[in-house]
C-alpha positions in Angstrom: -12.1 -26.6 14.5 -14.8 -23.6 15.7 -13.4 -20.9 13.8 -14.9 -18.5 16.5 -12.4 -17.0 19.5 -9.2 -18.8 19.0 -8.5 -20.5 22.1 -4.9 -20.0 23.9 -3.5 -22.8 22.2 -4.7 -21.7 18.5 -2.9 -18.3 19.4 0.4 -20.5 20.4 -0.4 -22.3 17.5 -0.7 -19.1 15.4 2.5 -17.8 16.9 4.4 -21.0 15.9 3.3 -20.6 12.2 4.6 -16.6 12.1 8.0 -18.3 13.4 8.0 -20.7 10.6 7.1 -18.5 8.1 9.8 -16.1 9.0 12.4 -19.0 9.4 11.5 -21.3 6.1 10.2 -18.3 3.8 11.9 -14.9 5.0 8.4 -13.5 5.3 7.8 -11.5 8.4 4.1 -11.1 9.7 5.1 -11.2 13.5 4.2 -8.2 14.5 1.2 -7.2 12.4 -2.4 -7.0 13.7 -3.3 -10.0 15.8 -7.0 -9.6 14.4 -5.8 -9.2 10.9 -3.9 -12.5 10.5 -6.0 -14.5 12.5 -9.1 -13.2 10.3 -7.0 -14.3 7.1 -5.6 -17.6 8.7 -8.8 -19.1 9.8 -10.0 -18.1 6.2 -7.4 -20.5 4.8 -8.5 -23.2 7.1 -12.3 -23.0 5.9 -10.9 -23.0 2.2 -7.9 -25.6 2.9 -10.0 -28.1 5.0 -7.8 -28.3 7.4 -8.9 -28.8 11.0 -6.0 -26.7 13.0 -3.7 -24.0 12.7 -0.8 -27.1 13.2 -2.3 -28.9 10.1 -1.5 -25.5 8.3 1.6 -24.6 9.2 3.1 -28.5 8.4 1.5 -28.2 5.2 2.9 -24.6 4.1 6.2 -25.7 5.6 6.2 -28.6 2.7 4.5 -27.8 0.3 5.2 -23.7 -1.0 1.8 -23.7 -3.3 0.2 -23.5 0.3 2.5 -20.9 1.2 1.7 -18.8 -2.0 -2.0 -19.3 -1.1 -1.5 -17.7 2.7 0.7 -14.9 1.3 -2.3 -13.8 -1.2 -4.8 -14.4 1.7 -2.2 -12.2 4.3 -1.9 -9.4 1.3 -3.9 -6.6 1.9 -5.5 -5.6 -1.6 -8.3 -3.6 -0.9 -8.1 -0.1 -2.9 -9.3 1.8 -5.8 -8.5 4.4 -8.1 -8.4 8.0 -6.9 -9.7 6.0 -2.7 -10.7 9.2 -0.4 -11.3 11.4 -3.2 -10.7 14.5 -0.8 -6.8 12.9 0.2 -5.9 13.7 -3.9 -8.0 16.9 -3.9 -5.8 18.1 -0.9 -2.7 17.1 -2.6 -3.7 19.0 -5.5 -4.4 22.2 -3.6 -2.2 22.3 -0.5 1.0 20.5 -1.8 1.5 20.3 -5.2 1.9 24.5 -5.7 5.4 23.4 -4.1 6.1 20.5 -5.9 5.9 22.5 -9.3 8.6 24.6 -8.0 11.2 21.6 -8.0 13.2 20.5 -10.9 12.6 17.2 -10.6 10.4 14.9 -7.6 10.8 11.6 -6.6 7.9 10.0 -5.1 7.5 6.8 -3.2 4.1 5.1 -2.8 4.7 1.9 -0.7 2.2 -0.9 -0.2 1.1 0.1 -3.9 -0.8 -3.1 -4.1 -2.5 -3.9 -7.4 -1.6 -0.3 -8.9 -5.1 1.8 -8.6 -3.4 4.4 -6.6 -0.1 4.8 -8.8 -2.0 5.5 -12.2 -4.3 7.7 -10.1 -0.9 9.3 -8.9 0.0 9.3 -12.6 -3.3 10.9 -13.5 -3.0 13.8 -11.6 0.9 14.6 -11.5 0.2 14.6 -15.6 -2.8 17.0 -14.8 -0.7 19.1 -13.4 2.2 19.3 -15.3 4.2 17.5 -13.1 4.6 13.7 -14.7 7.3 14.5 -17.1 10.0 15.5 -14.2 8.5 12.9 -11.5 10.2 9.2 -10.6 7.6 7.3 -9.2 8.4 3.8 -7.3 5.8 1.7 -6.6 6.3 -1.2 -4.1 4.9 -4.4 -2.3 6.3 -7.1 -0.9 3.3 -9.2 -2.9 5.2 -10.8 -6.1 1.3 -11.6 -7.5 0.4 -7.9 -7.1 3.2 -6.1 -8.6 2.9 -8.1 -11.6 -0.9 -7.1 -11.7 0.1 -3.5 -11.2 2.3 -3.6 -14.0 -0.7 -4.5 -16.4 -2.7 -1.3 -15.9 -5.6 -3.6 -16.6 -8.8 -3.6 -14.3 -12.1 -4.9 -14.3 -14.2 -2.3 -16.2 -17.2 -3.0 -13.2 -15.5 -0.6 -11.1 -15.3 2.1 -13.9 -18.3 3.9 -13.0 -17.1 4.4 -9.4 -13.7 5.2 -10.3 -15.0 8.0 -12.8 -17.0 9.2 -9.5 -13.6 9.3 -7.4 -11.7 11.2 -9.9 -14.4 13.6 -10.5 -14.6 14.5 -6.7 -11.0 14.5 -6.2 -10.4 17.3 -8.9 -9.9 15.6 -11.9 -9.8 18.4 -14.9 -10.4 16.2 -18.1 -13.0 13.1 -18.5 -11.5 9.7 -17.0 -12.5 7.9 -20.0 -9.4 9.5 -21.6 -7.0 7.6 -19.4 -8.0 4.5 -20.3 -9.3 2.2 -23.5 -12.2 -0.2 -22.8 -11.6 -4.0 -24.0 -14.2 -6.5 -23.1 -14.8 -7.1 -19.5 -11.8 -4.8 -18.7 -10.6 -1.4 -19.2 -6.5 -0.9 -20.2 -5.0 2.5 -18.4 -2.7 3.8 -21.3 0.6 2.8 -21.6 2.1 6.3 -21.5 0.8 6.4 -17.7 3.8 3.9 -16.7 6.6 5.8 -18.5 8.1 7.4 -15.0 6.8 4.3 -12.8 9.7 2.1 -11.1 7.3 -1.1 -9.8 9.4 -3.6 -7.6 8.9 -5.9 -4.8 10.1 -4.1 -1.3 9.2 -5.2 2.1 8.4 -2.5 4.6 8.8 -5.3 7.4 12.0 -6.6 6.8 13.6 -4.3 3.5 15.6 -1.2 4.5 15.3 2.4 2.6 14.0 2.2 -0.8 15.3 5.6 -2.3 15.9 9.2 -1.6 12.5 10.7 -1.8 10.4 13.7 -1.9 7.3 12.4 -0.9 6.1 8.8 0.8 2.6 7.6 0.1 1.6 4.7 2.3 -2.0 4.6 2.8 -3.9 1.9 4.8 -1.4 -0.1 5.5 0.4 1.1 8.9 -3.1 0.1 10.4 -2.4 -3.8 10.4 1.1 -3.2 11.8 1.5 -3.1 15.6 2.9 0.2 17.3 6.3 -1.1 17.7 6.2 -2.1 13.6 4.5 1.1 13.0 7.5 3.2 14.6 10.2 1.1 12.4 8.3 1.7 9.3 7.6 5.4 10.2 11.5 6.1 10.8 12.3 3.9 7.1 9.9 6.5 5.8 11.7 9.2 7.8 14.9 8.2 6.4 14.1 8.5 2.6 12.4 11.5 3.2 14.2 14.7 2.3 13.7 17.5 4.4 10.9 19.5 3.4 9.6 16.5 2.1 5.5 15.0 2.2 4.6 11.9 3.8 0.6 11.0 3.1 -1.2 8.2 5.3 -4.8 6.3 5.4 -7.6 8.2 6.9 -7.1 6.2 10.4 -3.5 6.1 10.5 -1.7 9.1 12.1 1.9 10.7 13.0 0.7 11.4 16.6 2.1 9.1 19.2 4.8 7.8 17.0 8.6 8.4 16.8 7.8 10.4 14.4 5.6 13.0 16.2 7.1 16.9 16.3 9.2 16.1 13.4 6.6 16.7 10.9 4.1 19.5 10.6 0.5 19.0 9.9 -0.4 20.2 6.0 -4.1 18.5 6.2 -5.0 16.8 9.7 -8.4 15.3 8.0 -6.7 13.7 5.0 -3.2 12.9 6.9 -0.9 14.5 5.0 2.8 15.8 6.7 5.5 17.5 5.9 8.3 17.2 6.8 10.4 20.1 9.2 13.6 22.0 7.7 15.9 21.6 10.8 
């Protein structure tokens, strides 16, 4: 197979294997990104050796190792602690004054991935006096990634440019007391997890996760198409209480969406909302 342009019958082909996804597995990729999943199919192939998008879906249909394979290859991982330093360095400034004058916050970070931004959530609510009173639930519908989240454990390679991201956003102590360095990998400490909730929740096909005062989904909206962007908005919507924050990825926006007029801008360059007192 020329893994170039699909042809119109590798996108039927494509099609058919979202619809047998959804039907044998539950999973529901149907309406993300066109580019995103043929990008991460076609990447299977080449590492399967399969010569169609047909082969593939037969195979994942009988064999779930396959499957598991595709899921991690559909999974968007790509993140980092303290990502956009500016997006936590606006939070510090411009909504967590507020924040210190509830009782007790509930935050929701969705699409949490592999965990960098929760500890770097951790990080700064504990800088700020925050962490004690906070619930923090961190989801993905990624079993793999979850588990990895719940280790704190990352390779210590990205340490240096980590250190660099929390300096920039703000940070007010030296990174390297957040963490313990063990061989190839540095270990976040323990205490860090004490107010995390980490689960597996699907923004496609799961309902409302909690009653929140804040939603942080960031870079993930931007492989959903606009009609699954609207329905994950208005989940969001939902669990947020009025007066609430919702924070998105630096190309991924309220305007045009179901949500638009609802929410007031707080920072239009780092995309964070809040959300109107009717």
């Amino acid at each position: 197979m020329e893994h170039q342009q699909p042809t119109p019958t590798e996108n039927i082909e494509l099609e058919l294997l979202l619809q047998a996804m959804y039907l044998q597995y539950g999973y529901d990729f149907r309406d993300y990104s066109r580019a995103h999943i043929k990008r991460r199919v076609i990447h299977r192939l080449m590492q399967s050796g399969l010569s169609s998008i047909s082969e593939l879906q037969h195979k994942i249909l009988h064999d779930p190792l396959c499957f598991e394979k595709l899921i991690r290859d559909l999974s968007i991982n790509v993140t980092e602690m303290f990502r956009n330093p500016y997006f936590y360095k606006s939070m510090r400034q411009n909504v967590i004054p507020l924040l210190k004058t509830y009782p007790f916050l509930k935050i929701w970070i969705a699409g949490c991935s592999s965990g960098e931004e929760v500890y770097s959530f951790a990080i700064l609510l504990k800088e700020e006096g925050l962490y004690e009173r906070t619930q923090i639930y961190a989801t993905d519908f990624n079993h793999d990634v979850i588990q990895k989240a719940k280790t704190g454990v990352y390779p210590i390679k990205y340490i240096k440019e980590y250190t660099a991201n929390y300096q920039q956003a703000g940070g007010k102590h030296s990174f390297s007391n957040y963490y313990h360095a063990s061989n190839d990998s540095v270990i976040f400490d323990p205490e860090l997890k004490k107010q995390i909730v980490f689960a597996v929740h699907n923004l496609v096909t799961d309902a409302v996760f909690a009653e929140v005062n804040m939603v942080i989904c960031r870079n993930v909206l931007i492989y959903f198409n606009r009609k699954l962007q609207n329905k994950v908005l208005d989940i969001f919507d939902e669990s947020i209480l009025p007066g609430g924050y919702i924070g998105l990825g630096s190309k991924e926006t309220l305007q045009f969406s179901s949500l638009d007029g609802r929410y007031k801008t707080v920072d239009a360059k780092e995309k964070i909302f809040k959300k109107k007192i009717e």
